[in-house]
N, C-alpha and C positions, 0 to 999 in steps of 0.2 A: 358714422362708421360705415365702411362697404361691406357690402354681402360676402360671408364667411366664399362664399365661390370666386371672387375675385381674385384667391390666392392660389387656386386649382389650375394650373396652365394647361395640363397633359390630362385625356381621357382616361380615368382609371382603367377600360375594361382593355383598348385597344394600345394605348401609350401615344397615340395622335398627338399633336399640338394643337390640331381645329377643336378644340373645346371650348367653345364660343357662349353668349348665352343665347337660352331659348324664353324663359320669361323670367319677373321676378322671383322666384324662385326654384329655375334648376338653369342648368347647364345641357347642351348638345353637341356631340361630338361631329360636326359633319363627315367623316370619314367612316364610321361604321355603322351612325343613328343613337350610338347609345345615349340615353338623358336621364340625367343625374339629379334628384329634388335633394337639396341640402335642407335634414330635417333635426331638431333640437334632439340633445343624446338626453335620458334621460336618470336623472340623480333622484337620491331618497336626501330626506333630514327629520332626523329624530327631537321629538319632543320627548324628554325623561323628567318624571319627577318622583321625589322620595319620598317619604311618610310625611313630611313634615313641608313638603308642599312647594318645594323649592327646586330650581330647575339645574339640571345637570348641561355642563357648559364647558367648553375646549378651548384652549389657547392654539393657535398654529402653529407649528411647527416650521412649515413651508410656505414659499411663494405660492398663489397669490395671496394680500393680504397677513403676511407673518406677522407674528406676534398680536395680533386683534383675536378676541372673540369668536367662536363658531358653536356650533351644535354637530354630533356625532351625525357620520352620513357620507354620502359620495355616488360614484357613477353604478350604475347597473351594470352588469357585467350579462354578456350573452347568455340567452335561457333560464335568467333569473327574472322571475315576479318583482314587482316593488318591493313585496314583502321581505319576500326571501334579501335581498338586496340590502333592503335598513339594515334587518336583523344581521347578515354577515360585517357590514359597514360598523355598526355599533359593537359587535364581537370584535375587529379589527384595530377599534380603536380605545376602545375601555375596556376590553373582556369580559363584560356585559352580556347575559342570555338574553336575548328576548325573547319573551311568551306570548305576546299579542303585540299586532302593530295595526291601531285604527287609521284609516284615512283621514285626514282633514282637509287638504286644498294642495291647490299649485300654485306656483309661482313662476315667469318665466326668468331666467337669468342670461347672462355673458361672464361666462369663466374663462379668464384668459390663462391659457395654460402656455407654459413656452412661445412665448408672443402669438400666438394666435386663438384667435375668439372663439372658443366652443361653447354654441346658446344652447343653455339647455331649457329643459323642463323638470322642475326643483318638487317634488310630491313630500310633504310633509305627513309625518304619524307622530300619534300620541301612542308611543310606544310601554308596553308594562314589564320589568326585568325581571328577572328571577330573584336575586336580591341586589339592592342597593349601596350594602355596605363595605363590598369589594369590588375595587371599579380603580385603573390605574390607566393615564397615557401611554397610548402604544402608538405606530406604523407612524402618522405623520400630525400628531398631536404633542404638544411641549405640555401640555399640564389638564386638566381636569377638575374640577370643583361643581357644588352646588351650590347655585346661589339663592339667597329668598327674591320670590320674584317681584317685591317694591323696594328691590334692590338695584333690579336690573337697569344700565345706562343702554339705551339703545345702539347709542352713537360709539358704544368698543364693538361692536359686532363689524366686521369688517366687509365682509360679502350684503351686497344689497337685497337680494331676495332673502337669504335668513334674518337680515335683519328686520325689512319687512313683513316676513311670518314670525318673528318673535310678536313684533308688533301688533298682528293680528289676535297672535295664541293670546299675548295681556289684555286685551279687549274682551278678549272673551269672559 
């Protein structure tokens, strides 16, 4: 796959066309100097689970990956913390409180949005809700359940980095 900059013809800052590269990873406008590092955006993904020990789990709604498996979560949005980010992401999509969101790990991903590759960096928590037993598919989620987790198929998770931290989270 080419560097997400391959697709950038014109300098952002100036509108130039000399936006050429300068190493592997940024771009150089020769016309005004400006250089551009193309760096992963970064997304949350929540781990939920309920008294009974079993994980809360999303169908999609939308491309990429429709109808497969996911976990509550998405992009950070400017001035927001990871945290703050899950916690809105999970409100968004289950209407779900979160009260605490632990860190556990990253994962690096390629989410292709509208044909083009935006890599991020995927920060997983093991999120605690405020209650569990009102929680409904919203914004870009077709369904919601919990599943017991020597249930879980790894192989309906759709996205490669959640399904690799699900992967992890069952190891543990």
């Amino acid at each position: 796959m080419k560097h997400p900059l391959s697709q950038f013809n014109y300098c952002p800052l100036c509108g130039s066309a000399h936006f050429e590269a300068h190493n592997e990873k940024s771009n150089r406008c020769t016309e005004c100097g400006f250089i551009y590092y193309f760096n992963p955006s970064s997304a949350t993904v929540a781990f939920i689970l309920n008294e009974r020990h079993e994980l809360l789990v999303c169908r999609r709604a939308k491309e990429p990956a429709k109808g497969t498996l996911d976990l509550p979560g998405g992009f950070i949005d400017m001035g927001e913390t990871a945290e703050e980010g899950v916690a809105r992401e999970v409100l968004e999509e289950t209407g779900l409180i979160v009260e605490e969101a632990v860190y556990q790990f990253t994962l690096p991903n390629i989410y292709v949005y509208s044909g083009f590759p935006v890599h991020t960096l995927d920060m997983f928590f093991l999120c605690k809700v405020a209650n569990t037993d009102s929680f409904k598919a919203m914004d870009d989620v077709a369904e919601s359940f919990f599943l017991p987790l020597n249930e879980i198929c790894l192989e309906a998770f759709g996205l490669d980095s959640v399904r690799e931290g699900v992967k992890r989270f069952l190891k543990r």
